[in-house]
C-alpha positions in Angstrom: 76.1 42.8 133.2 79.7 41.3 133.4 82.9 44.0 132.9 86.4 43.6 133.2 88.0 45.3 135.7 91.6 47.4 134.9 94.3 47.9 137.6 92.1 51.0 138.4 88.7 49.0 139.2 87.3 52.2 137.4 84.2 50.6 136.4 83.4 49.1 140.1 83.9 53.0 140.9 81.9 54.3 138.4 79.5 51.9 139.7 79.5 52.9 143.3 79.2 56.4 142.0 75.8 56.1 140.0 74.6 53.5 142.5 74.3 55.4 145.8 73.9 53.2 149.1 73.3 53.7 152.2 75.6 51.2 153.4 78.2 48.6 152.1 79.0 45.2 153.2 82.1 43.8 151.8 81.4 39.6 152.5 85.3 37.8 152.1 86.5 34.3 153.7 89.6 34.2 155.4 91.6 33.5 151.4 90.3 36.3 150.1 90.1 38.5 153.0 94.1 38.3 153.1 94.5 38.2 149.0 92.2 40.0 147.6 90.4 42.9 150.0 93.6 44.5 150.0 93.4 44.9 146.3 89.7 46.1 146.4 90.2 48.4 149.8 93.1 49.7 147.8 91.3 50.8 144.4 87.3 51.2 145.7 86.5 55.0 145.6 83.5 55.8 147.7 82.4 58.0 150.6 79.6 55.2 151.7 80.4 53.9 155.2 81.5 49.7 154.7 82.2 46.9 156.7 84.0 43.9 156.6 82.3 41.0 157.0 84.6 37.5 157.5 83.1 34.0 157.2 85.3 30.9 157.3 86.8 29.5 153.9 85.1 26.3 152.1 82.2 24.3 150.9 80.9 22.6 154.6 80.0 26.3 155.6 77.9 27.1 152.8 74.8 26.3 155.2 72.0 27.9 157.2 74.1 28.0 160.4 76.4 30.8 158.4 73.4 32.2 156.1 71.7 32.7 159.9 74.9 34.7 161.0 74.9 37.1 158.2 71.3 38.2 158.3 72.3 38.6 162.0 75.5 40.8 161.3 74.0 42.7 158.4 70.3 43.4 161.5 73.2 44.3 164.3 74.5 47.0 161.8 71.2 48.5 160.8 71.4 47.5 157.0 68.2 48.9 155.3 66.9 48.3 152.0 69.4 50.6 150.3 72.5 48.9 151.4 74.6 46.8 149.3 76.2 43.8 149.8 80.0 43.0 147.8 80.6 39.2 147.5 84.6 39.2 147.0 85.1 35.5 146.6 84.6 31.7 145.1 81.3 30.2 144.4 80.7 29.5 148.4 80.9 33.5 148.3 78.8 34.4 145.7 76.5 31.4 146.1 75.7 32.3 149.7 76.4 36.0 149.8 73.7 36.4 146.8 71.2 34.1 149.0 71.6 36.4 151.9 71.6 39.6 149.8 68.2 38.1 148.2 66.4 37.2 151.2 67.5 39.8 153.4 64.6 42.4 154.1 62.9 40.7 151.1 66.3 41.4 148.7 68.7 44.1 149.1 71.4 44.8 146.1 74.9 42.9 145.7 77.3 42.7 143.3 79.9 40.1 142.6 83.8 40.1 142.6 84.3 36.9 142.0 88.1 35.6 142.5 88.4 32.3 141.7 88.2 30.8 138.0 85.0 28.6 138.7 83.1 31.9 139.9 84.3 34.4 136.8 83.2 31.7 134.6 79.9 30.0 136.2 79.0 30.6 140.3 79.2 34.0 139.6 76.9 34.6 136.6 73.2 33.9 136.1 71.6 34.9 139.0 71.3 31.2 141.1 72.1 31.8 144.5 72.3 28.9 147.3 73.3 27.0 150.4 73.6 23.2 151.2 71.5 21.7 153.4 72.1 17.9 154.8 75.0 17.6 152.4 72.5 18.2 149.3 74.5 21.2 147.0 72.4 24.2 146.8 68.9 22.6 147.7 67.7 26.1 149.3 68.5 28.9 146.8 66.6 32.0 144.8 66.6 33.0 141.1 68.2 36.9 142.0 70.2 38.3 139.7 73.5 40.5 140.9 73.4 44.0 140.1 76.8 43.3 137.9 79.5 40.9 138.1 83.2 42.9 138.0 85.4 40.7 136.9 89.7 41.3 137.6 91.6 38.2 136.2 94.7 39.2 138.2 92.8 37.4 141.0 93.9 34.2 139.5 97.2 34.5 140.7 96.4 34.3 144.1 94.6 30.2 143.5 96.7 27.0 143.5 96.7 24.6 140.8 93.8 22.4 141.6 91.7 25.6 142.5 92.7 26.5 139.0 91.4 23.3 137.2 88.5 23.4 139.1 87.3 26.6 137.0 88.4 24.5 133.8 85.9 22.1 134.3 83.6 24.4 133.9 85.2 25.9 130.9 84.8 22.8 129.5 81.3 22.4 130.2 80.7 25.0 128.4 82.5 24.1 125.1 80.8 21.0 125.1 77.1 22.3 125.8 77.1 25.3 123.6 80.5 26.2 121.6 82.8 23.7 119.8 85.7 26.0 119.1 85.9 27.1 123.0 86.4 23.5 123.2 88.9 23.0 120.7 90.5 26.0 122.1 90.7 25.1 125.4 91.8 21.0 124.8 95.0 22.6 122.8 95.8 24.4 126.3 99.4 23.0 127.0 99.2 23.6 130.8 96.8 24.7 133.0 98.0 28.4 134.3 96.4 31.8 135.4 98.1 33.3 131.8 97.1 30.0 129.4 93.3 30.5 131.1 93.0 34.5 130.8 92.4 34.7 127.0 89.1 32.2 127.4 87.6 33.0 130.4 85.7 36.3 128.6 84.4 33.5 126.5 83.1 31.1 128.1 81.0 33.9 130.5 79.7 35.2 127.5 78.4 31.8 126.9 76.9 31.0 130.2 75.1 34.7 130.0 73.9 34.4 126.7 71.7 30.8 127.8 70.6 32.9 130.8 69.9 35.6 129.3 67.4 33.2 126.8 66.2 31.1 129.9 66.5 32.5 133.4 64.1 30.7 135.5 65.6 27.4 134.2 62.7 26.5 132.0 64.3 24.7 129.0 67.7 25.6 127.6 69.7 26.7 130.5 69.0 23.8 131.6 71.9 22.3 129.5 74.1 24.5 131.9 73.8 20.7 134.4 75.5 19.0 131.6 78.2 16.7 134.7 76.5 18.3 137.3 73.3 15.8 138.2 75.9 13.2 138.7 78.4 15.3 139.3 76.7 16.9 142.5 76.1 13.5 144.1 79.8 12.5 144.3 80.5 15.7 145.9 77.6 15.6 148.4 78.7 12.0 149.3 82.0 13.1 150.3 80.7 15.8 151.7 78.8 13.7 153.8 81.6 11.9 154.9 84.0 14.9 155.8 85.7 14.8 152.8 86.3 17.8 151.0 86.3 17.1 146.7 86.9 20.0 144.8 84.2 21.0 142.4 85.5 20.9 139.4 86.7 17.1 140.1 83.1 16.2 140.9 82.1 18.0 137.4 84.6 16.3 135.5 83.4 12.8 137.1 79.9 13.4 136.1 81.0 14.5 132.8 82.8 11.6 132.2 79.8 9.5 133.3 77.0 11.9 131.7 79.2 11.2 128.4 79.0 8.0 128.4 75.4 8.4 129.0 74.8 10.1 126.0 76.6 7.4 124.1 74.0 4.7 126.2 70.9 6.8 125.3 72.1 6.9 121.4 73.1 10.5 121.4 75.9 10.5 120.4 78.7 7.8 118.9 81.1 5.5 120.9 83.9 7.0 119.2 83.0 10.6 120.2 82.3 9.6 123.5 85.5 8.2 123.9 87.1 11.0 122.6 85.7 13.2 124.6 86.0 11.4 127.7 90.1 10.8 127.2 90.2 14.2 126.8 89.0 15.1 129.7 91.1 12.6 131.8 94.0 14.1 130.0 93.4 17.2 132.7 91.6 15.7 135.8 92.8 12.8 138.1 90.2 9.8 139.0 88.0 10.5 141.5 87.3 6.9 143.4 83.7 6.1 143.8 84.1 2.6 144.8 83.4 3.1 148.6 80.1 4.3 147.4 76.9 2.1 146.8 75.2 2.4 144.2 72.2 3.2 145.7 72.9 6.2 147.6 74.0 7.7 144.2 71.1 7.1 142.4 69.2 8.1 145.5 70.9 11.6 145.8 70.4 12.1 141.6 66.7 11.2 142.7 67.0 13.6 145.0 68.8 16.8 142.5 66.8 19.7 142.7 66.1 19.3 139.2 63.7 16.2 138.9 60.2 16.2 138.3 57.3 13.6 138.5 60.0 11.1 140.5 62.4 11.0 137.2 65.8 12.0 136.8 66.0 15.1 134.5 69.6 14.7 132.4 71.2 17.3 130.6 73.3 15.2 127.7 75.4 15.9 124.7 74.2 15.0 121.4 77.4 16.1 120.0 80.3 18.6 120.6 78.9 22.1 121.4 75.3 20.9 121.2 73.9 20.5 124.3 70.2 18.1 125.3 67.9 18.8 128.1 65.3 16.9 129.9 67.1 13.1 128.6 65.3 10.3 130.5 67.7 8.0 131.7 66.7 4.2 132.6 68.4 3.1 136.4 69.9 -0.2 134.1 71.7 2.8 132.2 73.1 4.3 135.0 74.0 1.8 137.4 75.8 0.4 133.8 77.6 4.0 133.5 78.2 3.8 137.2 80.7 0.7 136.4 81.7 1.9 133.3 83.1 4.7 135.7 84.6 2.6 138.3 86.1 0.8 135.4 88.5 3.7 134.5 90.7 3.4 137.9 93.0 1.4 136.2 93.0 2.2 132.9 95.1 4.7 131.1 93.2 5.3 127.9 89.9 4.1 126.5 89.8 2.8 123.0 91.7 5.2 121.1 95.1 7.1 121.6 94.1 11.0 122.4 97.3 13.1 121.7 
């Protein structure tokens, strides 16, 4: 269950108040620890004993060194079945903090707060919870759905700009995957701000919940939730790998670019629309540069992506905008050619047709 939160967070502490723990553990990052607990500490009403729990901020910590820490912090402090765990944070928060929750004891309860735009509209919502492993995005992970996911927009205030277009990404995804008009809506955004993003982001949850809702183990359709992500994944786990920190989002757009063009490759859809599309979404995200890359470790981390079966690559395509394909075989000619295509793009401004 998603809900809005007012300046009151009445329904987090209506929550607390028909859920009774025994214990609460509030899991932050240093960010959100100084931007957003206050908030929270200041409008949580509850007689239930908490603690704090403080992990560093970003990506390279989402691992089993960190996940080991937390079962040890939440076993120091006697945390028995009936405790519940608060995940106040980005996708590395609710990602891991939902893996802990799930695991811990054989699964305790947590809820997420997510405060970043990527987690209100995706990390937060469907009940996938992970850690990376050997620079490979969320290879250890459950299927454990949060007990609800509070959502406060205001949150967005405290997130620079590229944090900010990170979420948009996956805004985006969803447009194309599921819901034309959230895609129309959100390409007509002028600029990118915490006020120009609030109106959508009840949107394009709603969309992402309504697919798990139909598919939560990941059988068929939510698997059109990967739509940039197969690709998109192995860009950001090679510069992972080499200590280089690429913001989600800009990894997502990448693959969508390259997952778009895909789709035109496999017949899907037409070159036209693919361009379109793909201008469209340069129009908000900067070139990400691939070319110290071989090809080769690419395609062997998207043969790698949780996803595969049988030793084939499982794409999620486009056959249009708002309709989403699952399971698309891809041939490796097609993607080492979508690989160039990519590469291709550094020094171009616009592909085939002016995009206003």
């Amino acid at each position: 269950m998603i809900t809005l939160l007012d300046d009151d967070f009445s329904g987090l502490n209506q929550f607390l108040k028909e859920n009774s723990a025994s214990k609460i553990f509030i899991l932050v990052d240093e960010n959100t620890h100084e931007y957003c607990l206050p908030t929270l500490l200041g409008n949580m009403e509850t007689n239930v004993p908490f603690e704090i729990i403080e992990i560093e901020a970003g990506e390279e910590h989402k691992n089993i060194g960190t996940t080991i820490q937390l079962w040890e912090i939440l076993s120091e402090f006697e945390a028995d079945r009936k405790a519940l765990v608060i995940n106040l944070g980005g996708g590395v928060i609710t990602d891991m903090g939902g893996f802990v929750a799930s695991t811990y004891k054989r699964g305790i309860k947590f809820i997420n707060i997510p405060t970043s735009l990527l987690a209100m509209c995706d990390a937060s919502i469907g009940g996938k919870t992970g850690i990376d492993h050997q620079f490979l995005k969320n290879i250890i992970g459950t299927f454990a759905e949060s007990e609800q996911v509070f959502i406060y927009p205001k949150f967005l205030k405290t997130l620079d700009f590229i944090q900010l277009r990170s979420g948009f990404a996956e805004m985006l995804k969803h447009g194309l995957i599921a819901d034309a008009k959230h895609w129309e809506d959100l390409i007509n955004i002028t600029e990118l701000s915490e006020n120009s993003l609030e109106p959508y982001i009840l949107k394009s949850t709603e969309i992402k919940q309504d697919v798990v809702e139909k598919d939560f183990k990941e059988q068929n359709i939510r698997k059109n939730l990967n739509f940039g992500h197969t690709v998109g994944h192995a860009i950001e786990s090679l510069y992972l790998a080499n200590h280089q920190l690429l913001p989600h989002g800009e990894a997502v757009a990448s693959g969508m670019i390259i997952e778009t063009h895909l789709s035109y490759l496999n017949q899907l859809i037409t070159e036209e629309m693919s361009l379109e599309i793909i201008n469209t979404i340069r129009r908000f995200f900067p070139y990400v540069d691939i070319s110290q890359y071989k090809e080769e470790d690419i395609l062997a981390l998207m043969f790698n992506d949780k996803k595969n079966t049988e030793g084939n690559i499982n794409f999620s395509l486009i056959e249009g905008i708002g309709i989403g394909v699952f399971d698309q075989k891809v041939s490796e000619s097609k993607l080492i050619s979508a690989l160039d295509f990519y590469k291709n793009l550094k020094n171009q401004s616009k592909l085939g047709m002016i995009i206003e």
